[in-house]
Every structure is written in C-alpha cells, then in structure tokens.
C-alpha positions as CSV (number, residue, x, y, z in Angstrom):
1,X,18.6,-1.6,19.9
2,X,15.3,-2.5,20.4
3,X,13.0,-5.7,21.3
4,X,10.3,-5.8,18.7
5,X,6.9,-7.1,18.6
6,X,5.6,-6.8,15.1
7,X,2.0,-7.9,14.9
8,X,0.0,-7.8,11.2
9,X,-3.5,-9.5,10.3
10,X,-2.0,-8.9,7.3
11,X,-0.8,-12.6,4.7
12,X,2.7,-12.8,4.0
13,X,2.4,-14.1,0.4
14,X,0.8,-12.3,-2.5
15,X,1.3,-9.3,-4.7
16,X,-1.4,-6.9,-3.4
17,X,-0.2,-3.0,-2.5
18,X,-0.5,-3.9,1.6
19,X,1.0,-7.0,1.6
20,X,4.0,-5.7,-0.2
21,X,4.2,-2.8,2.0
22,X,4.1,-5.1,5.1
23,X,6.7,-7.0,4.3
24,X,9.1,-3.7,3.9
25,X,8.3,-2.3,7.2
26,X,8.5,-6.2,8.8
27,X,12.4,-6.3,7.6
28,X,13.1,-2.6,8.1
29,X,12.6,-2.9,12.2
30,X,13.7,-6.4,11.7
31,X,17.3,-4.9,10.9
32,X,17.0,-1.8,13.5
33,X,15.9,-4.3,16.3
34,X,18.2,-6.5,18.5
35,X,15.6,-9.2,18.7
36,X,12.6,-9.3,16.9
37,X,9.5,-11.7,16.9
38,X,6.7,-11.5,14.0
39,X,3.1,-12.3,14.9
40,X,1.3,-12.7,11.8
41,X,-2.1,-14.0,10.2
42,X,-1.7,-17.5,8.5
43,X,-3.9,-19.8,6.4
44,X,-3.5,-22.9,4.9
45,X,-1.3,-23.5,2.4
46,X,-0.2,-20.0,2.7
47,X,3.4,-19.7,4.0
48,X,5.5,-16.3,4.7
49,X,7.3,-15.1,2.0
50,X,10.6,-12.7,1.5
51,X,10.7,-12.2,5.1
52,X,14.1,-12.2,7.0
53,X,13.7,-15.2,8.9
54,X,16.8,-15.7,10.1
55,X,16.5,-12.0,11.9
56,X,12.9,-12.8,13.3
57,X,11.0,-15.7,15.6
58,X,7.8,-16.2,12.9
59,X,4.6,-17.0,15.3
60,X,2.2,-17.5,12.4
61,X,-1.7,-17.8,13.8
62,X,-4.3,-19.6,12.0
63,X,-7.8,-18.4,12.3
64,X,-10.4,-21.1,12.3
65,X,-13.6,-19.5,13.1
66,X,-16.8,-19.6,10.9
67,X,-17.5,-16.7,8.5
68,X,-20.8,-16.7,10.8
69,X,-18.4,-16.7,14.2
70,X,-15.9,-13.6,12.3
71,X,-19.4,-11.7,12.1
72,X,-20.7,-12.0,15.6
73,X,-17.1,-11.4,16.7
74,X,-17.1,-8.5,14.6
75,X,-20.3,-6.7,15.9
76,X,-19.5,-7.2,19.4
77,X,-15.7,-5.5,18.9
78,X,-13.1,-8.2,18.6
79,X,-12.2,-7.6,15.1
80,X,-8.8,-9.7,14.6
81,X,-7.8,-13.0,15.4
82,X,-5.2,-11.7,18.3
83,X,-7.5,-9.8,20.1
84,X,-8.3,-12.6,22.8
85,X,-4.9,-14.4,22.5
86,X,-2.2,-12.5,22.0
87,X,-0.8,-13.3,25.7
88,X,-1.2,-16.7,25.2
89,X,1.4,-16.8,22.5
90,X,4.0,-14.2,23.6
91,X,5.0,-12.6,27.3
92,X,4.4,-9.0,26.8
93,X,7.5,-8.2,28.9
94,X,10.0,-9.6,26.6
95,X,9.7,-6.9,25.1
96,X,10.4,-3.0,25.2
97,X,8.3,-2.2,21.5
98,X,5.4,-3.2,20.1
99,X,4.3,-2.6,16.3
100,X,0.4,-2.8,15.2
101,X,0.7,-2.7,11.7
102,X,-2.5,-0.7,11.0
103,X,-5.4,0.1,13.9
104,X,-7.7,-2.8,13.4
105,X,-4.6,-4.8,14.5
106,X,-4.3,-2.5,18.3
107,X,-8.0,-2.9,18.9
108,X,-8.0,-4.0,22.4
109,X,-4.5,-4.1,23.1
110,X,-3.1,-1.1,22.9
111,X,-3.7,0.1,26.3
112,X,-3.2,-3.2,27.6
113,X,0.8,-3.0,26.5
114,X,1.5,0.6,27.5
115,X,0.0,-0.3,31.2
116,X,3.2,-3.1,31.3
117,X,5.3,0.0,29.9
118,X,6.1,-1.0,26.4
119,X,6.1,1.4,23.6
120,X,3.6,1.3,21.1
121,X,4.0,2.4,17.4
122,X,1.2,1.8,15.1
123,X,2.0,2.1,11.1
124,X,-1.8,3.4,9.7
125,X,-1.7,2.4,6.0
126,X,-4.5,4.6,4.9
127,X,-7.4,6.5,6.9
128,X,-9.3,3.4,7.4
129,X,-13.0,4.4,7.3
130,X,-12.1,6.2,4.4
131,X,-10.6,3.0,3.0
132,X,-13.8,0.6,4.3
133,X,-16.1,3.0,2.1
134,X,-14.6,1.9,-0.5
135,X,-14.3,-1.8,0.0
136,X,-15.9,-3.1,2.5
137,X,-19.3,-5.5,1.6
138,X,-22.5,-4.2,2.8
139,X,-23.2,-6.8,5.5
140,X,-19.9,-6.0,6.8
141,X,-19.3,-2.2,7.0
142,X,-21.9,-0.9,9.2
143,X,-20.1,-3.0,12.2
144,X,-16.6,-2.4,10.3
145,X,-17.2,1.4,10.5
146,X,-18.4,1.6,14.3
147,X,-15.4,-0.5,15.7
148,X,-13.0,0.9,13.7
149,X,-14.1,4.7,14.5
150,X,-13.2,3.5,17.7
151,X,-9.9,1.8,17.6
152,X,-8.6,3.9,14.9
153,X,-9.0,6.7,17.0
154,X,-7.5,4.9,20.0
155,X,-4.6,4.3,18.3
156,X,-4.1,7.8,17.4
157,X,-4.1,9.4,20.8
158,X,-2.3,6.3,22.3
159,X,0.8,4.9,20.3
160,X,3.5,6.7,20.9
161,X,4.3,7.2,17.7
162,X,1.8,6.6,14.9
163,X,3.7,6.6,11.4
164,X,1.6,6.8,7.9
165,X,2.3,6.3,4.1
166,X,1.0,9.5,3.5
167,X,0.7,13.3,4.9
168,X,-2.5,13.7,3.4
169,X,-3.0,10.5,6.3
170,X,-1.7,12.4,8.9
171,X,-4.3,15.1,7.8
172,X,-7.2,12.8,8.1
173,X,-6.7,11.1,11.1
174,X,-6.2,14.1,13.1
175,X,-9.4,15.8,11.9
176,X,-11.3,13.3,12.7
177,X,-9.7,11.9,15.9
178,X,-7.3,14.9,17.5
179,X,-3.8,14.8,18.9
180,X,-1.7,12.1,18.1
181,X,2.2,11.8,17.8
182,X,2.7,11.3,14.0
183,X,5.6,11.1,11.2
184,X,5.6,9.7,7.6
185,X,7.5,6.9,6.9
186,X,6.3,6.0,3.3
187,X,6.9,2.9,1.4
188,X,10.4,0.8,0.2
189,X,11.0,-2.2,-1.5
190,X,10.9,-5.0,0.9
191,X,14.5,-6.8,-0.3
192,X,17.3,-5.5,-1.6
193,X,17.2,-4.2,-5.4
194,X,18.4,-6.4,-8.4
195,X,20.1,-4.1,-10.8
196,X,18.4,-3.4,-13.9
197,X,19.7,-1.4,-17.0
198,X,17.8,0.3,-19.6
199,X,19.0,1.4,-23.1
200,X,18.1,5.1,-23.9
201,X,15.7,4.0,-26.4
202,X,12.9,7.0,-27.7
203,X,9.8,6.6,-26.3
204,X,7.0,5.5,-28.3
205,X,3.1,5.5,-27.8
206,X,2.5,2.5,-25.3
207,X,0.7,2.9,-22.4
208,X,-0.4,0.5,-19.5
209,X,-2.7,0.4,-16.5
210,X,-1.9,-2.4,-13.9
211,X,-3.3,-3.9,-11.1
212,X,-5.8,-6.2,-9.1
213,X,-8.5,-5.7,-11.5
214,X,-11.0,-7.9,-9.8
215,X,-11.0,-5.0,-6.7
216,X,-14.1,-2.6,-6.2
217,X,-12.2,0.4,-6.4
218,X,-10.2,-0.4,-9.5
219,X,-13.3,-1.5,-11.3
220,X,-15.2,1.5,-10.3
221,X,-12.6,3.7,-11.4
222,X,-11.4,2.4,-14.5
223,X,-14.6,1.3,-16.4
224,X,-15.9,5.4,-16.2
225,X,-12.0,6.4,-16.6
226,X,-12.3,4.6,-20.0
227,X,-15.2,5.8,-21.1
228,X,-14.5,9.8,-19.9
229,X,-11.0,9.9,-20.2
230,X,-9.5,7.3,-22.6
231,X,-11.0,9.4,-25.5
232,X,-8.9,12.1,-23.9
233,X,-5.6,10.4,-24.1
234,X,-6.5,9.3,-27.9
235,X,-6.6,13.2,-28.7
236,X,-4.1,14.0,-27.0
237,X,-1.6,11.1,-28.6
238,X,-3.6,9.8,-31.5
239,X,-1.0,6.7,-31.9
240,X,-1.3,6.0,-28.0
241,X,-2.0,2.1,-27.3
242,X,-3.4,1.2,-24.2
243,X,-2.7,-2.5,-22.2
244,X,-4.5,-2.8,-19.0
245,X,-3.2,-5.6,-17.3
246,X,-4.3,-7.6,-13.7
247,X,-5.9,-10.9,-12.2
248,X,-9.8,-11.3,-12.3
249,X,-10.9,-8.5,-14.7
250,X,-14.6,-8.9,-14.8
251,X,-16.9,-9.8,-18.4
252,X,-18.1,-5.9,-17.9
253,X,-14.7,-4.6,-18.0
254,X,-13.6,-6.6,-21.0
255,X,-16.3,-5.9,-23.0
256,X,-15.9,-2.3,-22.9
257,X,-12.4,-3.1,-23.2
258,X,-12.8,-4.5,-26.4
259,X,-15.4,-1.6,-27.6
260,X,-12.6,1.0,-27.4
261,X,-10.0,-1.5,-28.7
262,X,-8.2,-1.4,-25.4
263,X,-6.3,-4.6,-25.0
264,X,-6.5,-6.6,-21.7
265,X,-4.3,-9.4,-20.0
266,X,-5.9,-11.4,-18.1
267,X,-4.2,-12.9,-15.0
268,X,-0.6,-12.3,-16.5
269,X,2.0,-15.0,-15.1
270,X,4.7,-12.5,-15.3
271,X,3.9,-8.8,-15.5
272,X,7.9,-7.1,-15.6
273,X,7.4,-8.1,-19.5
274,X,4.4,-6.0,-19.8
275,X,6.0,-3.1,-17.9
276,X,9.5,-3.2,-20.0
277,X,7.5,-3.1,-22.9
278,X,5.5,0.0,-21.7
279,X,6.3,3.7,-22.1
280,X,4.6,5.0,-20.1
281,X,2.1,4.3,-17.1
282,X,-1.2,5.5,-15.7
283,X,-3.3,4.8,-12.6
284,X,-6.7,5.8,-13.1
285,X,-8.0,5.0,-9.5
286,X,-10.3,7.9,-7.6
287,X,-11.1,6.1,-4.7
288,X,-9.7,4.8,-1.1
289,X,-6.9,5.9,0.7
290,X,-3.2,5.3,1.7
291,X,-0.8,5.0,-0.9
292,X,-1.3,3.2,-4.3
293,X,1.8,1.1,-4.8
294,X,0.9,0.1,-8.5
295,X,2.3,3.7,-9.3
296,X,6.1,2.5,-7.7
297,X,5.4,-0.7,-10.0
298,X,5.4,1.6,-13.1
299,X,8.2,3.6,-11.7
300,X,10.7,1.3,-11.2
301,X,9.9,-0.5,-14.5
302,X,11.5,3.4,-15.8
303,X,8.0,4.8,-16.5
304,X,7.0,8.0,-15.9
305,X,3.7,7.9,-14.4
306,X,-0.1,9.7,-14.7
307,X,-1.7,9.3,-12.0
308,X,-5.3,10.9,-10.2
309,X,-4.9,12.9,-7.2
310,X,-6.3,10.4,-5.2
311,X,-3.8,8.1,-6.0
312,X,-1.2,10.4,-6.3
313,X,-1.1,10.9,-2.2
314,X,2.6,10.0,-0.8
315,X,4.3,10.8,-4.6
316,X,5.1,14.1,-3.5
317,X,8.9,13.8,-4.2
318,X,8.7,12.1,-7.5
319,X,6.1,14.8,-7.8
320,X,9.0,17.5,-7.6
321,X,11.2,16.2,-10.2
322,X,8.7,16.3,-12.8
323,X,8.6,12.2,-12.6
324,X,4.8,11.7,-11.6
325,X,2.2,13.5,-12.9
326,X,-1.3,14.3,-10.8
327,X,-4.6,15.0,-12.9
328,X,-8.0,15.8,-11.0
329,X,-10.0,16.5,-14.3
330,X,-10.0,16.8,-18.0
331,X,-7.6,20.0,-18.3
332,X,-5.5,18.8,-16.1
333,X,-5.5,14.9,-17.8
334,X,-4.4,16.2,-21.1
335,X,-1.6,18.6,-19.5
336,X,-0.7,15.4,-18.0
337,X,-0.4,13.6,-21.2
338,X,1.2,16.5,-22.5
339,X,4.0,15.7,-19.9
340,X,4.7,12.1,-20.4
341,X,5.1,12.5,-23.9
342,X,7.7,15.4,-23.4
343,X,9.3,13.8,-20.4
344,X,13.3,14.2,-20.2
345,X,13.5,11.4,-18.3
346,X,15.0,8.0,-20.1
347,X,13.7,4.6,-18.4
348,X,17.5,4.0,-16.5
349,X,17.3,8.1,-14.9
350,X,13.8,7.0,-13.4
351,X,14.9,4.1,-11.8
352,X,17.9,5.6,-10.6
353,X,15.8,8.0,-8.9
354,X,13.5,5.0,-7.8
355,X,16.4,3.5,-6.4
356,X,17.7,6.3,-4.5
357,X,14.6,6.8,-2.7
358,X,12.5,3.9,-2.8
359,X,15.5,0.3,-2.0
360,X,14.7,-1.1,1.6
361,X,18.4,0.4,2.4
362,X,16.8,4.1,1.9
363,X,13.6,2.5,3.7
364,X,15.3,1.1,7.0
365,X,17.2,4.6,7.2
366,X,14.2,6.7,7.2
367,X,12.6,4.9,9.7
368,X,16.0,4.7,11.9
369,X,16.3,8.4,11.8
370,X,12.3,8.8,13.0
371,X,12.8,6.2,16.2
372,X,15.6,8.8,17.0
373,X,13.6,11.9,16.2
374,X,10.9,10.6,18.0
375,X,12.9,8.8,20.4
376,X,11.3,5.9,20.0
C-alpha cells in the first residue's frame, strides 16, 4: 500500500462542485494508502470538513499574504501558497506518492519530487485555461493564463499518471500540451450513502435549476438560457414550473426571474427539500470545463436530468441508459424535454443507478483498479 502525499489549494468546507469533489478523491486514496498525510489550504474560521481524519495526518496551511503580495507572487510564477514551503512542512522521502490535486497545485514541485524518486499523480479537474476564461477577473487572468500554460503542461508530460473528470479533459490537455500518461477517474460521493426511498409517485410538471448562482458562468448562462430557451420548455410542457434555486443570485437575475414568473430561492438553508419536490432537473450552463456536479445533485435527488453539452462532459454512462439528457440547441432542447416527460425511470430506479456508480465505495474501486492498471 502506498504512502500518500495529498496536497490541494483547494477549502475543505463548503458546497461548491470542486470542493466536493476534493474531498472524494482525499478519502478514496486515504482508504487505498497505508499512511497518508493531507496538505491542504486553510483560513480562519474555516475547519476541514467530512474528511477521514482518523486515516490521515491533516497539515492545514494558512496563507497570510496581502491580495497585493498574492498578485506580485502571481506574475512572477509562484501561484500557491506551497510553492516555497512545502519542504518545510513535510520530508519528501517519507513518502513513495505524491498527489497534486489539480496543476496549479505541482507548479514548481513536480520535478522537484520525481528527482527524490516519488511518484507523482496529478488529478486535473477541468482544462484549466479553459476554466480561467471563464472565471478568472481581468486583473488576474493575463498572469493566471501564462503560468498556468506552463505548469498545466508540465504536469501533463511529468506525473506519472495524470487522472481527469472527464475524457473530453483528456482530449484537451493533450492537444494543447502532447504526451501524457492519462486515465479517467470521474467523480463519487465523498462519504458513504444514507439510504433514501422514493415512492413511485407520477411525475408532474416541476422543474428546478440549482447552483452557485452568484458564479460568472452560471449567471452568464442562465439569464440568456431564460430568455432563449425557457419559452421553449413552456411549449414544450405548457404546465412546466420552473424553481431556480442557489446562494447570491444577483438583482439582474431576479428581475428577469420575476418577468417570466420563474420563481427563485434565494440562499436556501436546506436545498434536499427543493430537490424531493422537483421532477425533473436542468443545468443550463454553456461555459467552463470539468465536470458540473450540480447535475449528480439532481440525480441522486431521483431526477432525470437536461443538461447542455458543455455540462453534459463526464455523464456519458448515465448518458447510455437514457438518464441524462444533452441539448446543444433548440431542436435538440425540446427533444430533450420531450424525454424527461416520457422518462421510464421512477425517482428510486435513478438513484439506484446513482448509487451503483456514483457511492465513494464504487469511487475508491475505480481508482484502485487504475493504480494497478497504471501501476501506480
């Protein structure tokens, strides 16, 4: 079994897509490893959460340079907070594997680990220029995009293994950077599943849209999706009511909202009720990359799912089995539609399916079997 070194820049405590898929991959080779130790970002008042700590030594690292500071840092290369001290909080030869999770966490240290002969896997949630078009702030993605072209690509030709969410990944970062030894390892829940049982209740007209609404590429998705395609799903299912549901939706958003009598929850406490009360779901992003895990939130809530093509990336098997749905443009959305209202899928046969492929049990075997494929 192996010695792990899992470093992430990513926080341990939220609901966003990357944190949650962090966590998964954090207790998948914490299970698969004989000794494991987690080096992970940490700021105040923000602890780890749903981590297996009693599997892994926690090294949490606080940041405490100025915004000013991060920027310099930023345009001369160092674009993490371990970059100049991760050997001052761990000895590199305790251990036989290192995992980046994501390239702008093995800037500067990848080649600095293989020359002491440790492995090097590096878990690329997304193409990340692709994903720093989309949401990086102006001052910062000139400088984000140079370094990043650069350590992405590094990463690719240099881990040992590079795993992704997606194929469609695997297709991007070898066009743009060459060879690189690559598998998909996909996304799992990051604890163990608490059963849920659905009654085989019809289906009725509700729909819902979820997420971080307060996100660039959610608003700039969803405010033309509503005005292009909502009108779409009201012809297609003239009883069809729409929730769109998410923390920090912005005055522009609900104000259209409102015009096309779309309803909108703010900042929801609890959104499971809003899910189990939903029939079916839709994710209307068209931009960024990786995976968009607010589609698995809709799935194992029993829904079956419309989603774009963009965002429909890594959904290939649910795909298959008629489950999720892909649109690209207005044919396509109403066929869609079409599709969810004729599903023969009840709520408890999608989250069995959900289940099956998706439980951090399924997870942690996946990526078992690639270490062996790849012999990692």
């Amino acid at each position: 079994m192996m010695k792990t070194l899992f470093i992430t820049n990513s926080y341990l405590r939220g609901n966003s897509g990357g944190i949650y898929a962090t966590k998964a991959y954090i207790n998948a080779f914490a299970l698969l490893s004989e000794s494991m130790t987690l080096v992970y970002a940490m700021k105040e008042g923000l602890e780890a959460q749903d981590i297996l700590e009693d599997k892994i030594t926690m090294i949490p690292v606080w940041d405490g340079r100025s915004k000013a500071h991060k920027f310099m840092d930023l345009c001369l290369g160092t674009v993490n907070r371990f970059q100049k001290r991760i050997f001052k909080l761990i000895d590199p030869l305790s251990f036989d594997t290192v995992v980046f999770n994501n390239s702008d966490v093995s800037s500067g240290l990848i080649n600095k680990f293989k020359a002491l002969g440790v492995k090097t896997i590096t878990i690329h949630h997304n193409y990340q220029i692709e994903y720093l078009r989309g949401d990086c702030s102006k001052l910062t993605l000139l400088p984000s995009l140079f370094w990043t072209y650069i350590y992405e690509g590094m990463a690719v030709r240099n881990s040992d293994l590079n795993l992704t969410l997606t194929r469609e990944d695997i297709n991007l970062l070898q066009k743009h950077y060459g060879y690189g030894k690559f598998d998909v390892l996909g996304v799992f829940e990051f604890k163990p599943f608490t059963e849920l049982f659905y009654d085989a209740t019809p289906r009725g007209h509700k729909y819902v849209i979820t997420g971080w609404l307060g996100s660039k590429q959610t608003e700039e998705s969803l405010i033309p999706w509503i005005r292009e395609y909502y009108p779409l799903l009201k012809e297609e299912d003239p009883l069809a009511e729409l929730t769109i549901a998410g923390r920090d939706p912005s005055v522009s958003l609900c104000n259209l909202a409102e015009v096309y009598d779309i309803k909108v929850i703010a900042s929801p406490v609890d959104m499971q009720p809003i899910l189990d009360s939903a029939d079916y779901y839709i994710c209307p992003t068209d931009r960024g990359g990786g995976l968009k895990l607010r589609n698995m939130d809709g799935l194992k809530s029993g829904l079956p799912v419309l989603t774009h093509a963009i965002s429909s990336r890594g959904y290939e098997y649910m795909i298959s089995l008629g489950v999720v749905y892909s649109y690209h443009d207005h044919k396509s959305f109403k066929s869609g539609v079409k599709a969810l209202c004729t599903s023969r899928y009840k709520k408890q046969d999608i989250l069995n399916l959900y289940q099956s492929y998706y439980s951090l049990d399924a997870g942690t075997c996946r990526l078992d079997s690639l270490l062996r494929i790849n012999k990692v």
